[in-house]
C-alpha positions as CSV (number, residue, x, y, z in Angstrom):
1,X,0.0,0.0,0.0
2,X,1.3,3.9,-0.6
3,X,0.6,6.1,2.1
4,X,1.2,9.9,2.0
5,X,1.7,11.4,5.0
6,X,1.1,15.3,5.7
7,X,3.8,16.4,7.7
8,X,3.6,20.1,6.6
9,X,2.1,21.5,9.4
10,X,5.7,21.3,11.1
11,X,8.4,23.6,11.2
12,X,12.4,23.3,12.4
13,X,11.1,23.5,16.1
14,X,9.3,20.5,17.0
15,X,6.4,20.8,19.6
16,X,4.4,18.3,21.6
17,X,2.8,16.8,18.5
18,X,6.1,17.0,16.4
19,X,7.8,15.2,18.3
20,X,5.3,12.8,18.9
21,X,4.7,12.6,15.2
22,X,8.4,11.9,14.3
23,X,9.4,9.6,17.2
24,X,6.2,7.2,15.8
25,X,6.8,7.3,12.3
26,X,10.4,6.4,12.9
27,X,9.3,3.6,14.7
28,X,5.9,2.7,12.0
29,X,8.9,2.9,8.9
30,X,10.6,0.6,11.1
31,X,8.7,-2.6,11.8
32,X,7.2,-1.6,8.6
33,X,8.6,-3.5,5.2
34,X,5.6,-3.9,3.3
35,X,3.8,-0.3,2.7
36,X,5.4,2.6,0.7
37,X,5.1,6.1,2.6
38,X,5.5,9.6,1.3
39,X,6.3,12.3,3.3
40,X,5.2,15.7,2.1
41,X,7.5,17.6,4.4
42,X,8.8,21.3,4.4
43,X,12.6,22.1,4.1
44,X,12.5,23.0,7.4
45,X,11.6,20.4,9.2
46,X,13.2,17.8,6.6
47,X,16.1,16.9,9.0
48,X,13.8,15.4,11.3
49,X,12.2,13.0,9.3
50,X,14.8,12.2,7.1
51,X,14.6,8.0,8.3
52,X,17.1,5.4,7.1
53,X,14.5,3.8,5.9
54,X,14.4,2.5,1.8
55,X,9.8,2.7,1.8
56,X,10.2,6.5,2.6
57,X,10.5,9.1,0.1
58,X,10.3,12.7,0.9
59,X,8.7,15.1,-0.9
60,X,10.0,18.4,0.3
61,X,7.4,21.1,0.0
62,X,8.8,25.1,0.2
63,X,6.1,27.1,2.3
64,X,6.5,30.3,4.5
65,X,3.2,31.0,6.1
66,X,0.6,29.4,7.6
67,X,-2.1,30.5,4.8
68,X,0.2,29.3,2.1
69,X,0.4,26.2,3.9
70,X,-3.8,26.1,4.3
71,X,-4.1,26.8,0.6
72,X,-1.3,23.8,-0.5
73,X,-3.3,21.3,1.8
74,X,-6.8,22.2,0.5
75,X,-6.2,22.7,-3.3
76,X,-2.4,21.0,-4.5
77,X,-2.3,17.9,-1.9
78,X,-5.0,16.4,-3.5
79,X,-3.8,16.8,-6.8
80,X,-0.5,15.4,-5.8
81,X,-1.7,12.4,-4.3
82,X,-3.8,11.4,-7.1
83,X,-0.2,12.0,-9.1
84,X,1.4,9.8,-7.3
85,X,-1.1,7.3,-6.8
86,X,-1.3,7.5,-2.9
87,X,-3.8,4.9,-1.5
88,X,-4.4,6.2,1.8
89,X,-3.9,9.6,3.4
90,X,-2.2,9.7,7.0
91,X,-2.6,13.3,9.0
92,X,-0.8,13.4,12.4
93,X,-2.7,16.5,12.8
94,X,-6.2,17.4,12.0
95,X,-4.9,19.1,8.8
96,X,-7.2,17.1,6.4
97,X,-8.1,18.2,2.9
98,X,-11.7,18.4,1.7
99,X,-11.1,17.4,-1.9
100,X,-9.5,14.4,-1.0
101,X,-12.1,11.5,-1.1
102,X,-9.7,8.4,-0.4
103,X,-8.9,6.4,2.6
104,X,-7.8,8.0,5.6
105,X,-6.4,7.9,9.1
106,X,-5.8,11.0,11.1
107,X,-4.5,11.8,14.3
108,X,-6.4,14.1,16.8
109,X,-4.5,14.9,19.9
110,X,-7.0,16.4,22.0
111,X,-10.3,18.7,21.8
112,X,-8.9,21.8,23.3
113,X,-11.0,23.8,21.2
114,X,-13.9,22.6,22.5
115,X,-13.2,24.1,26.0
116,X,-13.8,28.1,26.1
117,X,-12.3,28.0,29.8
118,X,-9.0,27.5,28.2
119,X,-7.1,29.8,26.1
120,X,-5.0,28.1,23.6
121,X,-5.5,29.7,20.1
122,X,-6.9,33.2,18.8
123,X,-10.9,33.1,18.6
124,X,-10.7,32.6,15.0
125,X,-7.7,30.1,15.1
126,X,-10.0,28.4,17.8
127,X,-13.1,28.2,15.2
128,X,-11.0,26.6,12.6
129,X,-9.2,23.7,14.8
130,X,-12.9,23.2,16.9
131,X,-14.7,22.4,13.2
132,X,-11.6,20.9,11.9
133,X,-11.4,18.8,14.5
134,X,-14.7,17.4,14.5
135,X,-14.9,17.0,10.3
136,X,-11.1,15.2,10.6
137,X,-12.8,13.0,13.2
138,X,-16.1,12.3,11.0
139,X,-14.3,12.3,7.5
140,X,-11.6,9.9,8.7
141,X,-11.8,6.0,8.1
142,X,-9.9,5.8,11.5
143,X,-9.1,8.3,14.2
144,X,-5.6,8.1,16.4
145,X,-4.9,9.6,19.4
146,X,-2.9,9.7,22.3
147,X,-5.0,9.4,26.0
148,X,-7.9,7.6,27.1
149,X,-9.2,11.7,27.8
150,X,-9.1,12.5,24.1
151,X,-10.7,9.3,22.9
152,X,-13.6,9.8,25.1
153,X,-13.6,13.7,24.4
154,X,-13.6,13.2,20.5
155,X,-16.4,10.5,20.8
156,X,-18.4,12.8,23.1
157,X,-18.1,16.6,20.7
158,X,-17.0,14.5,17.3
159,X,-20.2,11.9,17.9
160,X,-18.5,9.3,16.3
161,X,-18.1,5.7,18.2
162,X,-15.0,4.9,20.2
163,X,-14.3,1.7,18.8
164,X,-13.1,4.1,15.4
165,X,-11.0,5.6,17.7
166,X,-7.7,4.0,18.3
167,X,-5.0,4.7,21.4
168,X,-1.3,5.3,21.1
169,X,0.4,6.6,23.8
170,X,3.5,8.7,23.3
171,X,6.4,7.6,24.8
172,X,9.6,9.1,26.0
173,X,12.2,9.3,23.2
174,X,15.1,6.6,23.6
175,X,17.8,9.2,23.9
176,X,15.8,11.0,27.2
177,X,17.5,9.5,30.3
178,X,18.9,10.9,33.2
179,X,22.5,12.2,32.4
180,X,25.0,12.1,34.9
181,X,27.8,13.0,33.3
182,X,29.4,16.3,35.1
183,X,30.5,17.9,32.0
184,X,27.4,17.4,30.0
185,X,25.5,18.6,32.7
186,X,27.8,21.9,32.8
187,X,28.4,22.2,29.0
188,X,24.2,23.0,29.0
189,X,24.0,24.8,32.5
190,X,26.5,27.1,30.7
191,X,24.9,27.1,27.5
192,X,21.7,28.2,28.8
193,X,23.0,30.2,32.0
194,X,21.2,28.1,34.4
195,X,21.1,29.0,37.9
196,X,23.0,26.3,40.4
197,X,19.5,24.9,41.7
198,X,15.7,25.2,40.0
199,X,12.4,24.3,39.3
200,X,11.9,23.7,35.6
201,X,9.0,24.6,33.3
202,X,9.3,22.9,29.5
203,X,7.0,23.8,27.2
204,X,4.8,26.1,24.3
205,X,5.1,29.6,26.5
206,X,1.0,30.2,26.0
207,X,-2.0,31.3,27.6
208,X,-3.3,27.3,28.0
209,X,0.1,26.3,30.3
210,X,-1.3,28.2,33.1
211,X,2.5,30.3,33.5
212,X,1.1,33.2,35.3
213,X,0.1,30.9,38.0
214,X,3.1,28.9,37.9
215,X,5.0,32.7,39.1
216,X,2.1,33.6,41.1
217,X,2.5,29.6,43.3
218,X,6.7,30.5,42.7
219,X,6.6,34.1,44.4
220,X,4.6,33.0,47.1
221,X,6.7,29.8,48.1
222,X,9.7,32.4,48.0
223,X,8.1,34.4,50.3
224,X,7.1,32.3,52.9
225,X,10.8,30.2,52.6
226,X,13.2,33.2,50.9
227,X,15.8,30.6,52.0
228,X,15.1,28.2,49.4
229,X,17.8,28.1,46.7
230,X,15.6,27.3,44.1
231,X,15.2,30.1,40.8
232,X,12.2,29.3,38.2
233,X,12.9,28.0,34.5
234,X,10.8,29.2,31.7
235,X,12.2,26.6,28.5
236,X,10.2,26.9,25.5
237,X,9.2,28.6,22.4
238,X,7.4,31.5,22.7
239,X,3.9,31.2,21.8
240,X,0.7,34.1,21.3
241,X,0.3,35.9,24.6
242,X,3.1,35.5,26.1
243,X,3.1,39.2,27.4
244,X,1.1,38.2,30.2
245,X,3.9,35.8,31.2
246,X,6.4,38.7,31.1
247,X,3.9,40.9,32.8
248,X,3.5,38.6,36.1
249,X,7.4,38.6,36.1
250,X,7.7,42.2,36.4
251,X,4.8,42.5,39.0
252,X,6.5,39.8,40.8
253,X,8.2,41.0,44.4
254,X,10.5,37.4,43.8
255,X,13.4,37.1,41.8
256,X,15.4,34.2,40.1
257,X,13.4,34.2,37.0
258,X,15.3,33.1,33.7
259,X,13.3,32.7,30.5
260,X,15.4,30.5,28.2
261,X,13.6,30.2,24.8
262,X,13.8,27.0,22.6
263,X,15.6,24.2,24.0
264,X,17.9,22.3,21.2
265,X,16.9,18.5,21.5
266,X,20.1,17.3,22.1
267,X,20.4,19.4,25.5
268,X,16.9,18.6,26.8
269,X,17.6,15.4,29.1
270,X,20.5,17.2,30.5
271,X,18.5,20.2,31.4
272,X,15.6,17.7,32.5
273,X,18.4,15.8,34.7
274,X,19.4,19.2,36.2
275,X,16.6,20.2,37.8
276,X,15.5,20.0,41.7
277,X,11.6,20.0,40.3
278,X,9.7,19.8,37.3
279,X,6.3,21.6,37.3
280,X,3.4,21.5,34.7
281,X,0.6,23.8,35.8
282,X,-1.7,23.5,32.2
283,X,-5.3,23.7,32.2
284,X,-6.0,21.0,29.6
285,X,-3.6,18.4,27.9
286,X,-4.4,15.5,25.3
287,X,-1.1,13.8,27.0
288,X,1.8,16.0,28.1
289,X,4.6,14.9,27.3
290,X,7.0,16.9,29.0
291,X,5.8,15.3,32.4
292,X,6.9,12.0,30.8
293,X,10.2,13.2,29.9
294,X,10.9,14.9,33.0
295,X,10.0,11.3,34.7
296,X,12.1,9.2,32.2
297,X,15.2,12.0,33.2
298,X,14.1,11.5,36.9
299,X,13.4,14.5,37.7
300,X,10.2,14.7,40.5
301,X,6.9,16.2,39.0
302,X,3.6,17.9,39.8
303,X,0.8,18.1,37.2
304,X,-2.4,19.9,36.8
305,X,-5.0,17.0,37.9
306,X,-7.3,18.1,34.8
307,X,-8.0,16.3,31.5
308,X,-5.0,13.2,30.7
309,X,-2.0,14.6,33.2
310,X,-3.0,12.3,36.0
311,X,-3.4,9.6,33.1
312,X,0.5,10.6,32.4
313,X,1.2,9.9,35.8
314,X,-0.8,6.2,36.0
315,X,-3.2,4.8,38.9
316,X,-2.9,5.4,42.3
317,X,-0.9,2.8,43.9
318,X,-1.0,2.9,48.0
319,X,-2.4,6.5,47.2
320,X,0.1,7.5,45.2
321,X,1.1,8.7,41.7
322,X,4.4,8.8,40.5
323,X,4.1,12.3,40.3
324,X,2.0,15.1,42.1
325,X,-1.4,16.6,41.1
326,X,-3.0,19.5,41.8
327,X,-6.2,21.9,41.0
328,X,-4.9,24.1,38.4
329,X,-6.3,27.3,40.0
330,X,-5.5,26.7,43.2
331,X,-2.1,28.9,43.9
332,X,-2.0,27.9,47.7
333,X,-2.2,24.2,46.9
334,X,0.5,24.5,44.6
335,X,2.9,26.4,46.5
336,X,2.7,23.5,49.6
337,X,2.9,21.2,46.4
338,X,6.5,23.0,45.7
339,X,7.4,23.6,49.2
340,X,6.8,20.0,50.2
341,X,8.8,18.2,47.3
342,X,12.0,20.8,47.7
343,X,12.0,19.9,51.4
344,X,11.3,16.8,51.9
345,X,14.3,14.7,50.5
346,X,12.5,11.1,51.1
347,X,9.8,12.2,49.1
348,X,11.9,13.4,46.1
349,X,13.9,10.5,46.2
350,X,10.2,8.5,46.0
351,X,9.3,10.3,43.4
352,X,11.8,10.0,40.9
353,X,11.8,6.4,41.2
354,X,8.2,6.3,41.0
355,X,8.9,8.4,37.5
356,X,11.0,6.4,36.4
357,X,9.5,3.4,36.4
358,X,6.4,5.0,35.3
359,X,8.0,6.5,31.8
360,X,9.4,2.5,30.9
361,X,5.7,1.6,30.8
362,X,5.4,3.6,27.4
363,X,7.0,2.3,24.0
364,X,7.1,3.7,21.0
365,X,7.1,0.0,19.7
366,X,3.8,-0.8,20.9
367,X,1.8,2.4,19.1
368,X,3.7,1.7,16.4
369,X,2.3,-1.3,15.9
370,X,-1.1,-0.1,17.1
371,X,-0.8,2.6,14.4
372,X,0.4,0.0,11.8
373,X,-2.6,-2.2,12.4
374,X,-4.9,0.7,11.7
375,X,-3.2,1.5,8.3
376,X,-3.1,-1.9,7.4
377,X,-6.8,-2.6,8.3
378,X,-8.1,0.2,6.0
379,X,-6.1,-1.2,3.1
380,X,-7.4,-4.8,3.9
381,X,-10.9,-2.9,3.3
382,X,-9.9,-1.3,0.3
């Protein structure tokens, strides 16, 4: 079978879903000898899916804005793919065409846009991906996504039945582990100008991730203990409203704040492995996989305890996570939440072994194959 696959929604700075997206298709290509794929791919984000793999070609695909990239999608991919005889489409994002009429499997992470208490996209950004996302999940042959949250959340504003609605986890990529090495760990505390001892934030800087509280919870944890060591670690790409970000900073009467922009992938288990505490304050997630990451580097977490992040985490066992969860509204709660991890030694040490194991129960093996069934059942229907 010939499956194209739409990778042009992603650029040279891989987010949650790009990396998601690459780390499973290496792995699909892998265990995979018997269908054909075509990346479409921009030049930008070539290097990351440029597989040794002899069933993948790559179609590279020159586009500069987003509307360029809406326009190629909806009028030229389905020309191409008639061109070059593609029997199935494969969208690991809800960028679906509406002139294509063949088979197809798309991925939808989550159903953000369903949720006007979180702030994620512009209003009219927020239209698109909320009708998007319900046509992708309607027009689709099958639907993959990542948390037993989503797949319930797509069957319930989608209407479509779960049982077209496959799971693959994400899964920590092989290279995150905790680093140890001393002059790794000072070749990127140097790089980045990291403080001697911090909590950590990774990810999107954007209205959704709940930041503002994350300073808000921070400033008053340094107040009530200004002899804690720790400073607070903004990593990520800067997203829409990140002024309000910036804004809490200044009104903050705490310092120790250090915004360090994009993170190169090749320094993020160090800076993961650096870190007295990882935090993830967001108000909705279709995974998170920087709490999975963090884990697999052993670094202690605390989650939101909305929408999958307590799913990340797995069961309660004896009461117990392997990470934290908290309201994400509630500064007091986590500001104890904080206090109580960087104090209590036993309890850190608890928690990154809890992490740990917790991140080797994912595989990128075991969606792959999940994934590969699905693309093989639509062809066996063909």
């Amino acid at each position: 079978m010939r499956i194209a696959v739409n990778l042009l929604p992603f650029r040279a700075q891989l987010a949650g879903a790009g990396h998601y997206t690459q780390n499973l298709l290496r792995a699909v290509t892998r265990a995979d000898a018997r269908n054909e794929y075509i990346f479409f791919v921009t030049p930008q984000a070539d290097a990351h899916f440029a597989f040794d793999a002899a069933n993948v070609t790559r179609v590279a695909v020159n586009l500069d804005a987003r509307a360029a990239r809406l326009a190629y999608e909806q009028c030229a991919l389905p020309i191409q793919l008639r061109r070059r005889a593609a029997e199935l489409l494969f969208t690991p994002s809800v960028a679906v065409p509406l002139a294509w009429r063949g088979k197809q499997v798309t991925i939808i992470y989550d159903m953000i846009a369903e949720h006007a208490d979180v702030t994620k996209y512009p209003r009219a950004r927020n239209l698109y991906v909320r009708w998007m996302s319900r046509y992708a999940a309607r027009r689709a042959d099958a639907v993959i996504t990542i948390s037993e949250n989503s797949r319930r959340e797509i069957a319930q504003y989608a209407r479509v039945p779960r049982a077209k609605i496959q799971l693959a986890y994400p899964a920590a990529a092989p290279t995150l582990a905790r680093v140890t090495d001393a002059l790794e760990l000072q070749r990127v505390r140097d790089a980045y100008q990291l403080p001697e001892r911090f909590i950590l934030y990774l990810g999107t800087l954007e209205p959704g991730k709940n930041l503002p509280h994350l300073i808000r919870a921070y400033s008053a944890m340094k107040r009530a203990r200004p002899e804690l060591p720790q400073h607070l670690v903004l990593a990520g790409a800067q997203g829409w409203g990140v002024r309000a970000i910036e804004d809490e900073i200044q009104r903050s009467d705490a310092t120790g704040f250090h915004l360090i922009g994009f993170v190169d992938e090749s320094d993020v288990a160090a800076l993961y492995s650096l870190a007295d505490l990882f935090v993830y304050p967001s108000l909705y997630e279709g995974f998170g996989m920087p709490p999975l990451e963090a884990m697999a580097c052993g670094a202690p977490v605390i989650v939101s305890n909305v929408s999958a992040l307590p799913e990340v985490l797995g069961a309660l066992w004896q009461g117990q996570r392997a990470g934290i969860t908290v309201a994400p509204r509630d500064q007091d709660a986590l500001t104890r939440a904080m206090t109580r991890v960087l104090t209590d030694d036993a309890l850190a040490a608890q928690l990154r072994a809890k992490g740990l194991q917790r991140a080797q129960e994912f595989s990128w093996q075991a969606s792959a194959q999940i994934v590969l069934d699905t693309l093989n059942a639509q062809a066996a229907q063909h």
